[in-house]
C-alpha positions in Angstrom: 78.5 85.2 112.8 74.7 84.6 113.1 71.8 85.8 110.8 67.8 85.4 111.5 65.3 85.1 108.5 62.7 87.3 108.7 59.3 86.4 110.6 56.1 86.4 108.6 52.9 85.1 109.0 51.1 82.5 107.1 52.7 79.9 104.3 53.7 81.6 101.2 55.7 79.9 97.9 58.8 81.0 97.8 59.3 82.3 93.8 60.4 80.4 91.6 64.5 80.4 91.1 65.9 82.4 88.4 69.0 81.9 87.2 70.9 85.6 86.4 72.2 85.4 82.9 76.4 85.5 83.2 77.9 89.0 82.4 79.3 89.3 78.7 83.1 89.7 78.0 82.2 93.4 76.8 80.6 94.1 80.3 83.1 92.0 82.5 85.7 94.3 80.9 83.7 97.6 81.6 83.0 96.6 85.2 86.6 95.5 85.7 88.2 98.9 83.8 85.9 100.7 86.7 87.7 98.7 89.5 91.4 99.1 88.2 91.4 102.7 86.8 93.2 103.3 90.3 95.3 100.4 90.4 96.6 100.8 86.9 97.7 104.8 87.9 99.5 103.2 90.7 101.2 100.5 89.0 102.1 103.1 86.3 103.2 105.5 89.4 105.6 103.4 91.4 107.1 101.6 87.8 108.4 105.1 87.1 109.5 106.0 90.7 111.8 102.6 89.6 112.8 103.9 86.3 113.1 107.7 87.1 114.9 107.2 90.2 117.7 104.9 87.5 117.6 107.7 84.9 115.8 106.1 82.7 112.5 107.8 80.8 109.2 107.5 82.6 106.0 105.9 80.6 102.2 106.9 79.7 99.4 105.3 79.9 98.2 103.8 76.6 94.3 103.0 76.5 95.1 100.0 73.5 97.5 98.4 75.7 95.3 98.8 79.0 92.2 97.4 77.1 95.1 94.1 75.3 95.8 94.2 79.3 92.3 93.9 80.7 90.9 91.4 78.3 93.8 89.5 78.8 93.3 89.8 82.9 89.8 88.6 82.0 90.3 85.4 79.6 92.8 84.0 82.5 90.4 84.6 85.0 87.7 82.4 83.5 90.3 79.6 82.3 91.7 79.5 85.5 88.8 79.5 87.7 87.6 76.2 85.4 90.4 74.6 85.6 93.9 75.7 87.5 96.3 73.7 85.3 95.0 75.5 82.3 98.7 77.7 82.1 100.7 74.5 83.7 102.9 74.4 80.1 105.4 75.8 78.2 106.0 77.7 74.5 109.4 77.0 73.6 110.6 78.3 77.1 107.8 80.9 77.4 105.1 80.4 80.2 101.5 79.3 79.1 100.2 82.0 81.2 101.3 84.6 77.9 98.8 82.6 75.2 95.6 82.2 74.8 94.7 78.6 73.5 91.0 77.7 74.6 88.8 79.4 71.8 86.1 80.6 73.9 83.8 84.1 74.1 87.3 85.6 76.4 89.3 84.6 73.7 91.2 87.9 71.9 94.3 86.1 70.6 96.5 83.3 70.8 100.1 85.7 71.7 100.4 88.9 72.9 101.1 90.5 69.2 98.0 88.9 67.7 95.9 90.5 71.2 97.5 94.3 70.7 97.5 94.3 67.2 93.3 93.5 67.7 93.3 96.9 69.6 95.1 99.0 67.5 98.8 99.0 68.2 101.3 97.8 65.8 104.4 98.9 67.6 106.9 96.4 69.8 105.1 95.3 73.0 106.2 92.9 76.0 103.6 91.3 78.6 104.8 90.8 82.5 101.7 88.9 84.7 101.3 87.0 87.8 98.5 84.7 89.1 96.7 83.6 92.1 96.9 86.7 94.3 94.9 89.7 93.9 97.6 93.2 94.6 97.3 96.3 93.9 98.7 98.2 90.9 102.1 99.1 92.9 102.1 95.6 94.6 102.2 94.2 91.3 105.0 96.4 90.4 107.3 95.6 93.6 106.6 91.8 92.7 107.9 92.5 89.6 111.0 94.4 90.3 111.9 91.9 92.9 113.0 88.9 90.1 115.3 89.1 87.7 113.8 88.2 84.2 110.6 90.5 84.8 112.5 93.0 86.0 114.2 92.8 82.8 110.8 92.9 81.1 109.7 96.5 82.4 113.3 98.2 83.3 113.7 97.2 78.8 114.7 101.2 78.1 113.0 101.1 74.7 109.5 101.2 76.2 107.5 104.5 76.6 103.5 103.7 77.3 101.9 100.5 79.2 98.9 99.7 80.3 97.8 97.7 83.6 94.5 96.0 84.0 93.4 92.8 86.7 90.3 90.8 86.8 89.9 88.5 89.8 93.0 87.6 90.6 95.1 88.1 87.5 97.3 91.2 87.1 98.5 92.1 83.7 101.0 95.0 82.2 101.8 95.4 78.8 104.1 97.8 77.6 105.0 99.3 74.2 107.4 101.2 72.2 106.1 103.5 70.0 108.3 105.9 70.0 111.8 105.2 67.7 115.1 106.1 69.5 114.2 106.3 73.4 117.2 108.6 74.6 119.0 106.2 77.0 121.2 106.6 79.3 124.9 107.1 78.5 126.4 105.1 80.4 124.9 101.8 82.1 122.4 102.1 85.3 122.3 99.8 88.2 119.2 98.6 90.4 118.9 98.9 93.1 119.8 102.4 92.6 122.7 103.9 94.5 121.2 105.5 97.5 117.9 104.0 97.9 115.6 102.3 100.3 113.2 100.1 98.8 111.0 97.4 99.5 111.9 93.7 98.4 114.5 91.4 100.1 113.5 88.9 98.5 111.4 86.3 95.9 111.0 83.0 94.5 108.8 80.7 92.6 109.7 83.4 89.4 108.6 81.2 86.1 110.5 80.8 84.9 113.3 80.4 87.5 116.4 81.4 87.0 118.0 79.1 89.7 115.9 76.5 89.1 116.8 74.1 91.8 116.3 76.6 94.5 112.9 77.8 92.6 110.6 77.0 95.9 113.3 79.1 98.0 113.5 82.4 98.7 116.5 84.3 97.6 117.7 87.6 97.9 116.4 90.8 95.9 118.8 91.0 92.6 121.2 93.3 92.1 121.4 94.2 88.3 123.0 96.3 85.7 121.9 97.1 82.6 123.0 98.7 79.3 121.5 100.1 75.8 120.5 98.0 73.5 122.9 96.6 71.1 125.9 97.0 73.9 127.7 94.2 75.2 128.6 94.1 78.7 132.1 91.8 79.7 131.2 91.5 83.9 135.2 90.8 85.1 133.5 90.9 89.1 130.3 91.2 90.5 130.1 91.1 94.6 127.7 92.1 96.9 129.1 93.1 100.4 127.7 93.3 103.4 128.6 95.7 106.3 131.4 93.8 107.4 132.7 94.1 103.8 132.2 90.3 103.3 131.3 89.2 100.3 128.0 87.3 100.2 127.3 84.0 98.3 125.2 83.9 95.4 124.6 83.4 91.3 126.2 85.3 88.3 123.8 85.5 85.8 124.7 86.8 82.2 123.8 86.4 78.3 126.6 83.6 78.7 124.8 81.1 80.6 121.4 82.2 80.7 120.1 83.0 77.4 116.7 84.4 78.4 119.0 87.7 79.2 120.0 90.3 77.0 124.1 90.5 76.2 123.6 94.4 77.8 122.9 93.4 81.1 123.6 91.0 84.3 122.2 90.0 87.5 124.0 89.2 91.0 121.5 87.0 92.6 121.6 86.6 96.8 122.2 82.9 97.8 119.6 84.0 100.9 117.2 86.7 101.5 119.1 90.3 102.7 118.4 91.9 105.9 116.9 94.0 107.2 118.9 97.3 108.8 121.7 96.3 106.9 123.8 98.5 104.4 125.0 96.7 101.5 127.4 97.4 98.6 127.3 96.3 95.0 131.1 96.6 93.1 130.9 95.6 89.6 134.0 95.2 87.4 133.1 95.4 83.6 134.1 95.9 80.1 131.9 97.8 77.6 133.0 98.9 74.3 136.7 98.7 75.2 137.3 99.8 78.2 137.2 98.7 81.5 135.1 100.0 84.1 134.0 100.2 87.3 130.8 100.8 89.7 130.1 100.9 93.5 127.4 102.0 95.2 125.4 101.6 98.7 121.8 100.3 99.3 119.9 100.4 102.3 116.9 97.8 103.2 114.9 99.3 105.6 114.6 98.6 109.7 112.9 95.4 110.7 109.3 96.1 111.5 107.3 92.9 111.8 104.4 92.0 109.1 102.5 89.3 108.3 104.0 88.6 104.9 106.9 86.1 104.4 109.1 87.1 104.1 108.5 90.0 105.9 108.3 93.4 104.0 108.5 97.1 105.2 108.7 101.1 104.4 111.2 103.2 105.7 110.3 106.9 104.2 113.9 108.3 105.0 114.1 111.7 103.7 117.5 111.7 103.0 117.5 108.8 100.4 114.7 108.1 97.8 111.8 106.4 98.9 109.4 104.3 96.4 106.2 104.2 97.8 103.6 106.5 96.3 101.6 107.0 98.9 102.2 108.0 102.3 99.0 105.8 103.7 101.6 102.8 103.4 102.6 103.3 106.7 99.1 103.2 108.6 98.5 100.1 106.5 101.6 98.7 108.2 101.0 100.2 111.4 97.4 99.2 111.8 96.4 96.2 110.0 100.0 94.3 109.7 100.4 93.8 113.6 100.0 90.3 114.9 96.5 88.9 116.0 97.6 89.1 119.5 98.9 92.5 119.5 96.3 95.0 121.1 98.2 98.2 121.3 101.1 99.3 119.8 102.8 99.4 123.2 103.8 95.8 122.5 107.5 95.2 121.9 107.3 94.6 118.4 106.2 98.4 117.9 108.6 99.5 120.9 111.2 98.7 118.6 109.7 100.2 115.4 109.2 103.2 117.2 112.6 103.6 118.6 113.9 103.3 115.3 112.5 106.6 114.9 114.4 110.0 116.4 112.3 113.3 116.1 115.1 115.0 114.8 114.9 112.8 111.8 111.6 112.0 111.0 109.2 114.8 113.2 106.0 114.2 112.1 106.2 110.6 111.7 107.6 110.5 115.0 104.7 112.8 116.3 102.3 110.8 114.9 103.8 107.7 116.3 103.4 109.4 119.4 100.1 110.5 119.6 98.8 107.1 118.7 100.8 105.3 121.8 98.0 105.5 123.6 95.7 103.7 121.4 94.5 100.2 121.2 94.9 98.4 117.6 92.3 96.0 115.8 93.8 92.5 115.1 
């Protein structure tokens, strides 16, 4: 890329350098809510595709949580960017990335009760971040659902409202409860939900970790089951079986040796990331007030279609099975910006395969539209 200064004739002083005075937290905040008001009504969108699609109650938006969210956004922003070991440390097992220590203009509280209760809200409230990427609101979400203890953060059936709000590169939801007595479900729910097609194979690098010596590794998208609050779930078996109805190696996780979760609730955690085109089946074996149980169910990751992220993630919008992206756009984004640099045209092998993955009796006008565009060359 080249770029010419203009031409002009005869010396001239160039003006004196002024130096534009730096926004103040009031106005970063307005000029971020301006940016995000879209992202937070996707984040809020695909969290309750998640929580609808497990029977569990959907949530509102709450302006006192989005403005606790945004300001918080906003103070990690400016930390960070000074100095990028500012969260590098620990409140008695909580990350750094949840408090607020440097007192400077950004500041708005040192924990997450001190910053809601500034806006308003008295009620319970729980904080789930990331850092160092900037995603979208239902990006955020799917990064979210994919580990175990922050998907224990926003799956908590007690909460109701949340609010979403990201400066630079710094995503943050809160959520509240301030509603008593959230009707929950009767009997325990299970993620992924039976049926379903949904994004995440896998995650790592979750902090904390809750297989800490593989934290750099990826491993395989959790498979969970939760109860009410106040229950206490006795997991006799907990497998995860592929198609040739092996049982695949992984972690047990549970109140009993992990502590961070809840006594009404458990994770099976993948030794390796899950593939893709494969149909696998939870079976859980568990005691809850008594009596023994029992639950099975089948989840489908979608067909392999190559993308740039790693590892690689796709949509499969089956009609028959419940699909959780909000927004049918998804797939040109993966159809036109996630090919390779050196594919031209989605005659390429990679999309030879994606595309006879799809039947017209199936999927029509996805297949029609796959169609129409064979012919077309594809930007890099």
């Amino acid at each position: 890329m080249v770029f010419c200064a203009a031409t002009h004739v005869g010396a001239q002083t160039p003006p004196a350098l002024r130096t534009a005075p730096l926004p103040t937290p009031a106005q970063r905040i307005e000029a971020a809510q301006n940016r995000s008001n879209a992202e937070a009504d996707s984040a809020l969108a695909q969290l309750n595709a998640y929580r609808k699609a497990m029977g569990l109650s959907v949530l509102t938006a709450n302006n006192a949580l989005t403005v606790a969210a945004l300001r918080h956004s906003l103070y990690r922003s400016v930390i960070l960017a000074e100095n990028k070991e500012a969260e590098n440390f620990d409140v008695n097992g909580t990350p750094g990335s949840h408090f607020q220590m440097v007192q400077n203009p950004f500041f708005t509280g040192k924990t997450l009760k001190d910053r809601v209760i500034l806006e308003g809200y008295t009620a319970n409230a729980n904080e789930v971040s990331t850092s160092g990427s900037r995603k979208s609101g239902a990006e955020f979400i799917h990064q979210m659902i994919a580990s175990v203890y922050h998907r224990s953060g926003v799956l908590d059936f007690q909460w109701d409202e949340a609010g979403f709000g990201v400066i630079d590169k710094e995503p943050v939801m809160v959520l509240g409860a301030s509603r008593k007595g959230v009707d929950a479900p009767v009997q325990p729910v299970v993620f992924p939900p039976p049926d379903s097609v949904i994004e995440p194979i896998a995650f790592k690098n979750e902090r904390p970790d809750p297989w800490p010596e593989r934290a750099a590794q990826w491993k395989g998208l959790p498979i969970s089951i939760h109860a009410a609050k106040g229950q206490v779930l006795d997991i006799r078996k907990f497998e995860l079986l592929n198609e040739a109805g092996q049982v695949l190696a992984g972690r047990l996780l549970t109140h009993g040796n992990d502590k961070r979760l809840g006594k009404n609730e458990a994770y099976w955690v993948p030794y390796a990331p899950l593939q893709f085109g494969q149909t696998y089946r939870p079976s859980i074996s568990y005691g809850l007030a008594g009596r023994a149980q029992e639950v099975s169910w089948t989840r489908y990751p979608p067909p392999a279609i190559p993308s740039r992220s790693s590892p690689p993630r796709w949509w499969w919008p089956n009609p028959q099975r419940r699909w959780f992206s909000t927004s049918e756009k998804t797939w040109d984004r993966w159809l036109w910006v996630s090919s390779p640099a050196a594919t031209k045209s989605v005659t390429a092998p990679w999309c030879q395969r994606w595309m006879a993955l799809i039947t017209p009796s199936k999927f029509p006008q996805l297949a029609r539209r796959v169609a129409a565009s064979s012919s077309n060359s594809v930007g890099s």
